[in-house]
Backbone as CSV, one residue per row, in Angstrom:
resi,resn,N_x,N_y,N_z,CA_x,CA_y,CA_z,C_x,C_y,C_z
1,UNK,-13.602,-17.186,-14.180,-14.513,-16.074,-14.296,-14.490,-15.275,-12.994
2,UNK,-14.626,-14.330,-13.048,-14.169,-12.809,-12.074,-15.695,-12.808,-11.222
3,UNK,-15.939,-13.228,-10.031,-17.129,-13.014,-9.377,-17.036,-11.762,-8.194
4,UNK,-17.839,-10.722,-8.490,-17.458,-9.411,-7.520,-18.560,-9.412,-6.451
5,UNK,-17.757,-9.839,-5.620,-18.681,-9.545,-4.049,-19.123,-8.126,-3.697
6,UNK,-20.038,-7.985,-2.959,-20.664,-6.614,-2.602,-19.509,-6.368,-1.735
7,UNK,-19.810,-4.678,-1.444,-18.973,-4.111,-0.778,-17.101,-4.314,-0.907
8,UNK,-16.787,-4.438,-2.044,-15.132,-4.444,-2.416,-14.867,-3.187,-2.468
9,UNK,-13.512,-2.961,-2.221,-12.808,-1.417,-1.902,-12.234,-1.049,-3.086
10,UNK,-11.483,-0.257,-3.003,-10.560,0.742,-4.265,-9.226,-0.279,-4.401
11,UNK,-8.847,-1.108,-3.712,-7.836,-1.784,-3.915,-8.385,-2.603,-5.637
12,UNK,-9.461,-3.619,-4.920,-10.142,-4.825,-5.507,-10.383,-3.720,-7.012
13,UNK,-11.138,-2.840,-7.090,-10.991,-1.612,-8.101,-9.873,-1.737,-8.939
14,UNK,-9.437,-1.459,-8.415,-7.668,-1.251,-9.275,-6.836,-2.281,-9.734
15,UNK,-7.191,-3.600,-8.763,-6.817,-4.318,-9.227,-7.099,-5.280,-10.528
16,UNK,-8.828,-5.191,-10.613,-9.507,-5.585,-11.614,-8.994,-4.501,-12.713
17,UNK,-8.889,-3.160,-12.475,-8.895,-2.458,-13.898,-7.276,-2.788,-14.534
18,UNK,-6.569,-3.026,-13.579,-5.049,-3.304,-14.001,-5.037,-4.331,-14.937
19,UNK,-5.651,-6.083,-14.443,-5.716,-6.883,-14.770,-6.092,-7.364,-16.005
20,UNK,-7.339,-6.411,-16.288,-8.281,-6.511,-17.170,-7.121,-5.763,-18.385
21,UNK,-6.375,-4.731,-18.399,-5.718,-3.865,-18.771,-4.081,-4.788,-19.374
22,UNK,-3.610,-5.295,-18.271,-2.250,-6.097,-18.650,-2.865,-7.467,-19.686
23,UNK,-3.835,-8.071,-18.985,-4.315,-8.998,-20.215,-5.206,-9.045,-20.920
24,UNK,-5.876,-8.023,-21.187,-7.402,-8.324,-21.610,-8.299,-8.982,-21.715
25,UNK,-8.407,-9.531,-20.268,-9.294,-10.709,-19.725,-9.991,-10.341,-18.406
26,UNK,-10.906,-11.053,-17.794,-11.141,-10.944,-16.379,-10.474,-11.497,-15.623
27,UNK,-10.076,-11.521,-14.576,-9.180,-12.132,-13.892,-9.949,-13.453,-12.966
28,UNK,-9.182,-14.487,-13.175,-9.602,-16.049,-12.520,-9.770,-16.079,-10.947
29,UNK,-10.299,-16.458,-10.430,-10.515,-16.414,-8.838,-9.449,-16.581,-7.856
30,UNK,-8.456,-17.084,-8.653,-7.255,-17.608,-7.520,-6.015,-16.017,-8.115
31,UNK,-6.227,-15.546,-9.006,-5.825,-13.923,-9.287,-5.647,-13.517,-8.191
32,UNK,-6.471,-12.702,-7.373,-5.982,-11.551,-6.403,-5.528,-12.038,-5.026
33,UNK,-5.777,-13.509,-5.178,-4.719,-14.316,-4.202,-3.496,-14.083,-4.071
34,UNK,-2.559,-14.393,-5.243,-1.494,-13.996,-5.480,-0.906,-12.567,-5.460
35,UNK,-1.621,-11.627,-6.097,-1.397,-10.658,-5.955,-1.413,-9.835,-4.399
36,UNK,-2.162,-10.163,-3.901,-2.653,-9.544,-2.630,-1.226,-10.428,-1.837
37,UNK,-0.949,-11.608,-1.695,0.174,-12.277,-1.149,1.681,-11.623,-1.278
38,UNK,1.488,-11.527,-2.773,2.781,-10.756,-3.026,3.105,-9.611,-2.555
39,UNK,1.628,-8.651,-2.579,1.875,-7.305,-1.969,2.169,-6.972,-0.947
40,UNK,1.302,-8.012,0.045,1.682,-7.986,1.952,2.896,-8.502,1.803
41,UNK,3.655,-9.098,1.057,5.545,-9.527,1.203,5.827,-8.364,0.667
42,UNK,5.533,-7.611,-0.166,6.520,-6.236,-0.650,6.175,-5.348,-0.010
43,UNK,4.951,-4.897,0.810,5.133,-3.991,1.684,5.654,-4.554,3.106
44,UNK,5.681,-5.861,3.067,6.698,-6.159,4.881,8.103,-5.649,4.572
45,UNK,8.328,-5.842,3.410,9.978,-5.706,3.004,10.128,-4.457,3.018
46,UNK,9.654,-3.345,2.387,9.567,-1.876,2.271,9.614,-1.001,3.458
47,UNK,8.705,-1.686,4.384,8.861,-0.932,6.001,9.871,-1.476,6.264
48,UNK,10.232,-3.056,6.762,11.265,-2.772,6.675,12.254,-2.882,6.864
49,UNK,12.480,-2.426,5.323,14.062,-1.619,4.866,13.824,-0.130,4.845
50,UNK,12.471,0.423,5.334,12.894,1.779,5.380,13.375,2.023,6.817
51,UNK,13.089,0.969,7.768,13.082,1.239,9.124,14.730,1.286,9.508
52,UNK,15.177,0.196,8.520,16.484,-0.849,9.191,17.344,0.036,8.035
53,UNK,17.109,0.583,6.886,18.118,0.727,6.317,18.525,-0.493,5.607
54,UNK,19.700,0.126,4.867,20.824,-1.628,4.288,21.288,-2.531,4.901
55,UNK,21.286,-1.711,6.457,22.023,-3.469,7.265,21.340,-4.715,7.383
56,UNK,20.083,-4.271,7.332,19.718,-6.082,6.791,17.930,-6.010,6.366
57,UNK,17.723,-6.524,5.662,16.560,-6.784,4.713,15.832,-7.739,5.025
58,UNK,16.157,-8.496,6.209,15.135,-9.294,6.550,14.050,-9.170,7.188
59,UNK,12.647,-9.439,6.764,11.601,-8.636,7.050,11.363,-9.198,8.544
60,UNK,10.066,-8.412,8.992,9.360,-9.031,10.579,8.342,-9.177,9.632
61,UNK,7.841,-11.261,9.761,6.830,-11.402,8.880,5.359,-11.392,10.295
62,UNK,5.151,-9.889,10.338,4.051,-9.919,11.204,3.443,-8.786,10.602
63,UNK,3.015,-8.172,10.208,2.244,-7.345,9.574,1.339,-7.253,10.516
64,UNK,0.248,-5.982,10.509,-0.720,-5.853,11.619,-2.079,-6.113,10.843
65,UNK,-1.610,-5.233,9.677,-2.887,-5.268,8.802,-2.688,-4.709,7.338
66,UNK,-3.715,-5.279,6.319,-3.484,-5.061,5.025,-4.314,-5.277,4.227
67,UNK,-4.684,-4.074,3.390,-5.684,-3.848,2.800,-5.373,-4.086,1.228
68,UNK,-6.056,-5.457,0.951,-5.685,-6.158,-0.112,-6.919,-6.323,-1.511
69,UNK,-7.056,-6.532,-2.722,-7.730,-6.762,-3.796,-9.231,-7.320,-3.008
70,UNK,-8.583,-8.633,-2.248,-10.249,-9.107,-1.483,-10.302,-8.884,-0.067
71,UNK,-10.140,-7.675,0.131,-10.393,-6.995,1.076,-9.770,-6.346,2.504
72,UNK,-9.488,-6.713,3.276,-9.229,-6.191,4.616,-8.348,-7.700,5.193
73,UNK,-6.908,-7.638,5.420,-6.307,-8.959,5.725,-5.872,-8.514,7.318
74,UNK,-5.829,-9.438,8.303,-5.650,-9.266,9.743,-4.469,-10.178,9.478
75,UNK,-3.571,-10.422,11.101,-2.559,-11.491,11.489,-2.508,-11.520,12.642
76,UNK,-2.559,-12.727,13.288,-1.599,-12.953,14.762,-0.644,-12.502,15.011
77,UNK,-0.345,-12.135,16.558,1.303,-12.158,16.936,1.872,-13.036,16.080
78,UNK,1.762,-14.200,15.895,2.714,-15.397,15.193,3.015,-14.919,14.564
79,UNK,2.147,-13.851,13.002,2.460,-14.052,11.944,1.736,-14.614,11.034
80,UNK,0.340,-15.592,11.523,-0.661,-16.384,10.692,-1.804,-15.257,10.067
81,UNK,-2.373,-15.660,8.851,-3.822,-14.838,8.566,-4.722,-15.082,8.708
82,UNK,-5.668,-14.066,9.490,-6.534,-14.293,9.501,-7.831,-13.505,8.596
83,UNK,-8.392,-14.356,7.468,-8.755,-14.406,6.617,-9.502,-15.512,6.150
84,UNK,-11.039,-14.977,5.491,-11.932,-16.114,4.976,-11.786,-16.257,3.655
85,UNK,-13.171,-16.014,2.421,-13.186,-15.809,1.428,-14.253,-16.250,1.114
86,UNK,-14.469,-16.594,-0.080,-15.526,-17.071,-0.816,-16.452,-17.951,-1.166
87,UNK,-17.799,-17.986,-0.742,-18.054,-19.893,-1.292,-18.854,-19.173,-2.404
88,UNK,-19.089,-19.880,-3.487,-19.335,-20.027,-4.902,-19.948,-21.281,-5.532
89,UNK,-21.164,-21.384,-6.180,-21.819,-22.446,-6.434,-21.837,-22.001,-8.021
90,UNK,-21.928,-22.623,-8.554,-21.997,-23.171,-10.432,-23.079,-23.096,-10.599
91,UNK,-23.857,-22.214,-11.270,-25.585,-21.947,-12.005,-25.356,-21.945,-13.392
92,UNK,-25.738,-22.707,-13.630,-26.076,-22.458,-15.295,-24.705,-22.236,-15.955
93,UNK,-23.802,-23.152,-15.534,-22.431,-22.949,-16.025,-21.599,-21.655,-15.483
94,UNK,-22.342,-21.103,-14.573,-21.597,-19.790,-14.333,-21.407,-19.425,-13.220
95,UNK,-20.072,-19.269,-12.124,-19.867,-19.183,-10.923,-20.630,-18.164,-10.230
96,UNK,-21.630,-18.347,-8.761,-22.144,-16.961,-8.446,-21.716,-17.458,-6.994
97,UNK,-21.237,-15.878,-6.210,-20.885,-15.860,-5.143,-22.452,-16.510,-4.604
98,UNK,-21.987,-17.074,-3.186,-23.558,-17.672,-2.333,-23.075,-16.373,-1.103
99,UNK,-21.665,-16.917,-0.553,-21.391,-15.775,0.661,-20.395,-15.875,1.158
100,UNK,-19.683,-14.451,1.857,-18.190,-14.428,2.015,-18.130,-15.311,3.404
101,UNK,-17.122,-15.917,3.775,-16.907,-17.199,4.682,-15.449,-16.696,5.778
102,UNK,-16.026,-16.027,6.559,-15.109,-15.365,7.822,-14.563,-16.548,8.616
103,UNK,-13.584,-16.386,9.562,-12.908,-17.435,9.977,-13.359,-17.784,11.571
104,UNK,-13.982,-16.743,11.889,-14.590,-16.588,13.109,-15.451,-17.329,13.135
């Protein structure tokens, strides 16, 4: 079941209306995980290969920043994310956000 935190952007927007749209369902909690993962790998790849051209396609997996389905994604020099998410408690059979869980 699809639990919408306050304050989500036009990404999280679009991504729910897509979702809802390709399957006619709400989308499961571990959903815009993937999606949002996949996207920060297809836009590392996209810069770039627009930067580098064809001579080689291997990305710089450092991204600075990326604005994803659940929200606003940061990274280290390394390359790691930094990123919280969600805690969620079960009421009455039904998942409700309690509060978003920063890493700081």
């Amino acid at each position: 079941m699809w639990i919408p935190c306050p304050g989500w952007n036009a990404a999280n927007r679009k991504f729910v209306e897509a979702y809802r749209k390709e399957y006619n369902a709400e989308p499961d909690p571990q959903a815009p995980w993937s999606y949002d993962s996949v996207n920060i790998l297809a836009n590392v790849i996209k810069k770039k290969w627009e930067k580098i051209g064809r001579r080689s396609a291997r990305p710089s997996w450092r991204p600075r920043a990326f604005e994803g389905a659940l929200g606003m994604y940061a990274f280290t020099p390394e390359g790691d994310g930094l990123r919280g998410g969600p805690m969620a408690m079960i009421k009455d059979g039904k998942p409700q956000l309690v509060k978003m869980v920063g890493l700081n």
